[in-house]
N, C-alpha and C positions, 0 to 999 in steps of 0.2 A: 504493500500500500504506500504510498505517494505521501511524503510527510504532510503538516499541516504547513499552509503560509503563516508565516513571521514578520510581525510589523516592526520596521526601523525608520522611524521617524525622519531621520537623519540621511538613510541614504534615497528614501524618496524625494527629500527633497534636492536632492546631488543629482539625481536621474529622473524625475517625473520630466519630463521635454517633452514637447508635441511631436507627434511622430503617426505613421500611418496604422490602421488598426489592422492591416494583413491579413484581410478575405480574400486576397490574392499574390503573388509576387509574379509580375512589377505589378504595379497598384494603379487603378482606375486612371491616379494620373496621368499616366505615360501613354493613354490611348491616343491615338489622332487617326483624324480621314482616311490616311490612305487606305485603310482594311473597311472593305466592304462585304457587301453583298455575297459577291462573286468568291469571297474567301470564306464564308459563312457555309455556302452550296458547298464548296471542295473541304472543308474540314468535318461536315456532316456526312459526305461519301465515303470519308473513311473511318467514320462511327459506324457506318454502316455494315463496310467489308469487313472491321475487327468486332462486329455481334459485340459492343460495349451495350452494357446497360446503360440505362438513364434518371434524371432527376429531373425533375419539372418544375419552371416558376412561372407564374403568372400575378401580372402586377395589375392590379384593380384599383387605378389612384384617386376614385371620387369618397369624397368623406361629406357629410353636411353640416359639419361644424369645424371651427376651425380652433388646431391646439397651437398655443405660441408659443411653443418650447421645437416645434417640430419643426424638420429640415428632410423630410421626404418627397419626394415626388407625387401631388396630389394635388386636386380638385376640387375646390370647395363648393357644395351649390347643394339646395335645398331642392332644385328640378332631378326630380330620379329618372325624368325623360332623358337624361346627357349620357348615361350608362347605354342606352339603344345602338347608339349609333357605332360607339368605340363598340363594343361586342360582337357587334356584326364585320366592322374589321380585325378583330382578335380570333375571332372563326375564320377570314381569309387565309389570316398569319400559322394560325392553327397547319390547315390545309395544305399552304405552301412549303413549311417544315418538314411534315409529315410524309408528305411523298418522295420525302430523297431520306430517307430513315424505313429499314428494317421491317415490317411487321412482328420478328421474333423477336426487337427489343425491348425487353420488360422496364416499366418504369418504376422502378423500386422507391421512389422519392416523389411526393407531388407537392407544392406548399403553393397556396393561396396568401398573397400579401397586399398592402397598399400603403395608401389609401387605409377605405375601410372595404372590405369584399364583402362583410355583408351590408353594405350600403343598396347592394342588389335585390332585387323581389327573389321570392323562392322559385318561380318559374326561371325567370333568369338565370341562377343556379343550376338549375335543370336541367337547363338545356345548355350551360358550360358545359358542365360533365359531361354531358351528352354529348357533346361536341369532341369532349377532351379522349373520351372513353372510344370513338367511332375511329379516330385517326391514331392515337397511341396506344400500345398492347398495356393497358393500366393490369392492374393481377386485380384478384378477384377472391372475394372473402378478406383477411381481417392480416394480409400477411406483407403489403406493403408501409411506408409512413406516410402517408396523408396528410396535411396538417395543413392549419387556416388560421389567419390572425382575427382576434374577435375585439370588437367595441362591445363590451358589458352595455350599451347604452342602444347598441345598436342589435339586439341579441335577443332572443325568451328559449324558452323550453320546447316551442314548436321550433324556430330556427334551428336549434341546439338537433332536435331529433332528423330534421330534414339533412343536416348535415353529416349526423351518424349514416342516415339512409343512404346518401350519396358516395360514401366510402372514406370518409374522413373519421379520422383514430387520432390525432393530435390537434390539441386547440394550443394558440399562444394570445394569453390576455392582457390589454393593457390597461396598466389600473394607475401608473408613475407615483401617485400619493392619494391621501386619503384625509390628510387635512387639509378643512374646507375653505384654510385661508390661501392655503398654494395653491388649490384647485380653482379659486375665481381669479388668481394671478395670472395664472395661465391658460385662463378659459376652458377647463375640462373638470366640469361638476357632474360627478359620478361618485354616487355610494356604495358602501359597504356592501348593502344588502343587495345593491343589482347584479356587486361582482358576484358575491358568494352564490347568486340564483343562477350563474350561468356556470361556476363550479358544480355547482349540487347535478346541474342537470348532467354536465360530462361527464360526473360519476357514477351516474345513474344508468346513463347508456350505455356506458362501458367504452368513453376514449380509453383510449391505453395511456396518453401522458398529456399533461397538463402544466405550461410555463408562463408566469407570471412576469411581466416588465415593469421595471422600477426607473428610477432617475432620480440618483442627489446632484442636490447643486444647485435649484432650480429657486425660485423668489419665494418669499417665505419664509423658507427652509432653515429647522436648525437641528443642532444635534438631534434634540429633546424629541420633538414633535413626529421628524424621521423615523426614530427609532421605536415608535409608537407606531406608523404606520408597518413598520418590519413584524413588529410582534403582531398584530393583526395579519400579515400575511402570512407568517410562518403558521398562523392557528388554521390556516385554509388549506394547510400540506401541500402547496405543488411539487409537484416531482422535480420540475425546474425551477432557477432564477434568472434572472439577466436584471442587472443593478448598473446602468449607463452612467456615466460621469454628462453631465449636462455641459456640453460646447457653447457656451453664446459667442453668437459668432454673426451679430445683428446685419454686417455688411454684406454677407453672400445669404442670408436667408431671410426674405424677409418680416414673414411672421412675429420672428425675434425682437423686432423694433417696436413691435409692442407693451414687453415687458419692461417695466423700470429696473436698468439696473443700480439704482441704489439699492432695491429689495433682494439682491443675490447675497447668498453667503461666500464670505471670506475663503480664499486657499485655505486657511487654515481650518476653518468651521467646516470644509467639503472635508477634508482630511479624518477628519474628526465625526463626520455621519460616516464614514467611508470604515472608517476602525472598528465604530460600536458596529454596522454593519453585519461586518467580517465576524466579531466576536459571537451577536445573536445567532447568525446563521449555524457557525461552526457549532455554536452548543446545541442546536436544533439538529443536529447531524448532516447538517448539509458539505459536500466536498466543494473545493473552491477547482474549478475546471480549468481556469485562465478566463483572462480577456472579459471578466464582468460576468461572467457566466459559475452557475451555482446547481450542484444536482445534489438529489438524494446516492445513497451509495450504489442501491440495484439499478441505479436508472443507465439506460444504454452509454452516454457519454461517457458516463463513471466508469463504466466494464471496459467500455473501450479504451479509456487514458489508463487503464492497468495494465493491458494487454498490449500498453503498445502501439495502437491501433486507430486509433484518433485521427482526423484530419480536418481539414479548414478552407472553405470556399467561401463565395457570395452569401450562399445561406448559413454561414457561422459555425459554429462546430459540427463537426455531423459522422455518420459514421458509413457515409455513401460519396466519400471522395472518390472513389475509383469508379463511379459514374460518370459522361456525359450530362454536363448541367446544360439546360436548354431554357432560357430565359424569353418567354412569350409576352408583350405587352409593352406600352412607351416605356422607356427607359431602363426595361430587363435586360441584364448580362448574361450573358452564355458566355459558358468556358468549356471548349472541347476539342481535346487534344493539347497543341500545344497556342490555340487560338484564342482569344479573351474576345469577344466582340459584344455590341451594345445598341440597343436602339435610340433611335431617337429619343430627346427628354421633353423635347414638345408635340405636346398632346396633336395640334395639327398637322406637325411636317408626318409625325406619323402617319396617322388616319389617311394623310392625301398619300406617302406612298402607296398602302395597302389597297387604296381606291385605284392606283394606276397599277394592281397585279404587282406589287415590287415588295421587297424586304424594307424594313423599318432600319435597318444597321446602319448605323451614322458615325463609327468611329470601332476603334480596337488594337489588337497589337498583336502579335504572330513573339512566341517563345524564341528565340536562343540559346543556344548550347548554356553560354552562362546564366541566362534566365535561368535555365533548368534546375542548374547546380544550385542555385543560389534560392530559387524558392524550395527545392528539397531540405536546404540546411534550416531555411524558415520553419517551415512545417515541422520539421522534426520539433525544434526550440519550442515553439508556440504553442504544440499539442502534447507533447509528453517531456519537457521541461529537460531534455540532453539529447544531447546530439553524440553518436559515435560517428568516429572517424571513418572507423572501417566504412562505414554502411554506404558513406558520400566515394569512397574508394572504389568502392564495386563498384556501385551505380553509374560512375560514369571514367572509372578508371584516368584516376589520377591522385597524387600525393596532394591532401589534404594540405599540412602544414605548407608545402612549397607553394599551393595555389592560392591562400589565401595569407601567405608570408607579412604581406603590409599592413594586415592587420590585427597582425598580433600583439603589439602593444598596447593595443585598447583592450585586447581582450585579458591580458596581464594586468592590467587596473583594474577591469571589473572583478579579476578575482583578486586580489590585492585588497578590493572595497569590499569582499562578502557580498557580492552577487552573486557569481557564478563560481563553478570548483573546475581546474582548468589542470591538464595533462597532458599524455603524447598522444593518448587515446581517446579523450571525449570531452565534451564540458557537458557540464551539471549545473543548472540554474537554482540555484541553492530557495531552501524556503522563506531568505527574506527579499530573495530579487524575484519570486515567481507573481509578484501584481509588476514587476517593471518588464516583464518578460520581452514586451514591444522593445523596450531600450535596448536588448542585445539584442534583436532582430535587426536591429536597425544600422547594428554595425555591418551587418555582411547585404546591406541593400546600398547596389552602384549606383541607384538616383539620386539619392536623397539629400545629396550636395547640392546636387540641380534643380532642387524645386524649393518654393514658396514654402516657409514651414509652417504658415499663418493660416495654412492650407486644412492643415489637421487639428485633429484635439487632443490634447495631453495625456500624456502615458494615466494619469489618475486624479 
């Protein structure tokens, strides 16, 4: 078992830096133009001819209220008529995917996000599935992950069952706080009891796993109140956490320019929900995953960061990295093979492709030998907290130390500092550098000189 994290006051704040969150290496930033369509078509024909399975996303960005903490891709509007139109070029997009893909490839992975997806009528739903289940070989019965992001506000017990019906086994719920002075701070007034009525009913039907989304940092917010909303979550048992560090970042989002920031809590007061956090969970027996992320011990993540086994895409930790991710909808990534590509992030350039018969891909990036290397060493660090040497030696046959020789003095500091445990053979991200994990990630990533660091949001 995987020791516990260890808080060092001291060396967070020597390494908390803004730095990328590593759902991929190179990272979103580095995409541009020249990767189109045409490269989407040929890295999909050879999903095809290597029979890879698949992961499915579909991005549904209409919501009818609006949160001002958020920075996703999404739609504000109280007309549910707006969802018609995009749907009907999301069945296009569907269509045009699906015919250069496989019939034998199973999609072991499906996740509904936004937005809010069930911002959709139940027929709508319906006839997604329906759509999704006629072009892609989905499995059948109880033995894929499925899974949908829910608005408690946007939810009941008949949603809840239609969505059991339709073959979804995992919900991920957003609840960020539950005190009601942070909740009109940021415009999302949601109770207790609405969460706990779309928990009751997941349990009832029998999802198989259940994750709840949090955010310290956010106006408000203090130790005290936080920590009250943790104990209330922990009494609702999800199988999952995910406890986001709040980025205000009001110039690229702009939502954000709604909140007063004199009402933010202090680095040091974030630090400080951030620890009691960590404390309540751990005694609640939750394992600390990495990256904001928090499971029960039997839950799959957990098995898999024991076994080794772990990995990290778009959709966050998972345990279906050796799939083809196939990202359907404005501003979905797909990642397959050695391709990253992306569609459009406005809602019209979109929809007019798919109306002139064309792909939605407006940007991406094509792997690298050193890409390769280099997100393998990632991966390894970020999901199971060491890297052996040997493993980067096989994989792509070459001496470790000689190839990454200049940067070895940085990684001599960090174990020098009690980050990491450092030899001829492996590093070990010790338990009080495994919440900075992104900071050693960051040493062995060749952009990140080149870009904008204002770009990201801090290791914690």
């Amino acid at each position: 078992m995987l020791d516990t994290i260890r808080w060092d006051t001291d060396l967070i704040r020597r390494y908390d830096l803004a730095g990328p969150r590593y759902t991929s290496y190179p990272t979103a930033v580095q995409f541009h133009s020249q990767v189109g369509s045409f490269d989407l078509l040929h890295a999909l024909r050879d999903s095809r001819k290597a029979q890879r399975p698949l992961s499915l996303y579909v991005h549904l960005p209409f919501c009818a209220n609006i949160c001002y903490y958020c920075a996703c891709n999404k739609v504000i509007t109280k007309d549910r008529g707006r969802a018609l139109p995009y749907l009907q070029r999301l069945e296009q997009e569907i269509q045009l995917i699906a015919c250069h893909l496989d019939p034998g490839q199973t999609v072991e992975q499906l996740h509904l996000g936004g937005g809010t997806p069930t911002f959709l009528s139940h027929d709508e739903l319906r006839q997604l599935m329906a759509q999704l289940r006629k072009h892609f070989n989905l499995l059948e019965g109880d033995s894929g992950d499925y899974g949908i992001e829910i608005d408690p506000r946007e939810a009941d017990w008949s949603t809840m069952g239609l969505l059991r019906e339709l073959g979804f086994n995992r919900v991920s719920i957003g609840l960020q706080d539950l005190d009601p002075a942070v909740q009109r701070a940021v415009n999302r007034l949601q109770s207790l009891d609405e969460t706990r009525a779309v928990i009751d009913a997941a349990r009832t039907l029998q999802f198989r796993s259940i994750n709840i989304d949090l955010i310290y940092g956010l106006p408000k917010q203090t130790a005290e109140n936080f920590a009250r909303t943790v104990e209330e979550v922990i009494s609702l048992q999800p199988d999952r956490l995910s406890v986001f560090n709040y980025a205000h970042l009001p110039e690229r989002f702009m939502p954000q320019r709604r909140i007063n920031s004199q009402d933010l809590p202090s680095p040091a007061e974030k630090l400080q929900m951030l620890q009691r956090t960590i404390e309540q969970l751990t005694a609640a027996g939750y394992r600390y995953i990495g990256m904001d992320h928090f499971a029960l011990p039997d839950d799959d993540l957990a098995i898999a960061q024991e076994e080794s086994t772990l990995q990290r895409n778009f959709q966050g930790y998972t345990t279906h990295g050796h799939c083809d991710l196939i990202g359907l909808g404005v501003s979905a990534i797909s990642q397959i093979g050695d391709l990253y590509c992306q569609n459009s992030s406005d809602l019209t350039e979109y929809q007019n492709a798919l109306a002139s018969s064309q792909l939605g891909t407006s940007r991406g990036l094509i792997c690298n030998q050193d890409d390769r290397i280099r997100r393998e060493v990632i991966q390894q660090l970020i999901c199971n907290f060491r890297l052996d040497f040997a493993h980067i030696e096989h994989c792509f046959n070459l001496d470790f130390r000689g190839y990454f020789a200049e940067l070895w003095p940085q990684l001599m500091a960090m174990a020098d500092d009690g980050l990491i445990s450092l030899d001829s053979q492996r590093i070990e991200v010790l338990p009080a550098g495994r919440l900075l994990v992104r900071s050693v990630c960051m040493v062995f990533d060749a952009y990140l000189e080149q870009q904008n660091r204002q770009r990201f949001s801090r290791v914690i």
